[in-house]
C-alpha positions, 0 to 999 in steps of 0.5 A: 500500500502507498501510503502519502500525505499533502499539506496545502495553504492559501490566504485572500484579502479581505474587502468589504462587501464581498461575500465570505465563503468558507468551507463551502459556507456563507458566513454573515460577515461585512467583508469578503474574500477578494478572489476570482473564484468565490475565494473559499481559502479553506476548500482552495487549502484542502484541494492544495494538499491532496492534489499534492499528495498525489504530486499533481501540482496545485489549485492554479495549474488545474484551475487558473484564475486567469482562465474565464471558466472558473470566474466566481465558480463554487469551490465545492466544485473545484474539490469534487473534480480534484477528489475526480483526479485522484479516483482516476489515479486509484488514491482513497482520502483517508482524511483531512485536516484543517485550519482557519486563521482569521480573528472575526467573525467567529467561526464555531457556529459555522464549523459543523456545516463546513465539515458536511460540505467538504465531505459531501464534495469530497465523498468523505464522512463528517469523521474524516474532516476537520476543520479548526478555527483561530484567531491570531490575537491581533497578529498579522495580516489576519488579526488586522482583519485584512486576509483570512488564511487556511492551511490543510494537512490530507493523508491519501492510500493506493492500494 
């Protein structure tokens, strides 16, 4: 058995107005991920990290945002085909596991929906995701409420 593991990271601004998506969510917020796609940097984290586990580059080499279709588009759909790309080459998610970085809004009530939509998209359980949630106590680009950012750690098999 072949046994790997990916580690993945994005960060967005945030400006105000915009919608906030995360973990395939809308959370009421006053600002926004600035992004070509809807800016989900959780999900975009997760696709990262099992597109490298499977040493298949990353989000912008199959997805560029220079590219019109994926303008706006759902980043749930953008896991659905990654988790494709890795069922075309016989890898099994084992799990994921994640970490929002953003000091508000508070993410707790959200985190459970988040967790069901990334394993619907990713034809998991709501067992094999995790999502986290922290602040940076006033730190950083994220603790000045200028960006959010994401990291995800995956493990994947092949039989």
């Amino acid at each position: 058995m072949i046994i790997r593991v990916g580690h993945g990271y994005d960060v967005h601004a945030l400006g105000e107005g915009l919608r906030l998506v995360l973990g395939g969510v809308e959370i009421p917020h006053t600002k926004g991920c600035i992004a070509h796609s809807d800016g989900d940097v959780l999900v975009h984290a997760i696709c990262d990290a099992l597109l490298g586990a499977a040493a298949m580059g990353d989000i912008g080499k199959h997805f560029p945002d220079t590219s019109s279709e994926f303008k706006g588009i759902d980043s749930l759909i953008l896991l659905r085909r990654v988790v494709a790309l890795l069922d075309e080459e016989g890898y099994t998610i084992s799990n994921i596991d994640s970490t929002i970085a953003m000091q508000r809004p508070k993410l707790r009530p959200h985190i459970d929906t988040m967790r069901a939509r990334i394993a619907e998209a990713a034809g998991l359980t709501i067992e094999q995701v995790s999502v986290k949630a922290t602040t940076t106590e006033h730190l950083g680009f994220e603790g000045e409420e200028r960006g959010v950012s994401a990291t995800a750690v995956c493990l994947i098999t092949k039989e």
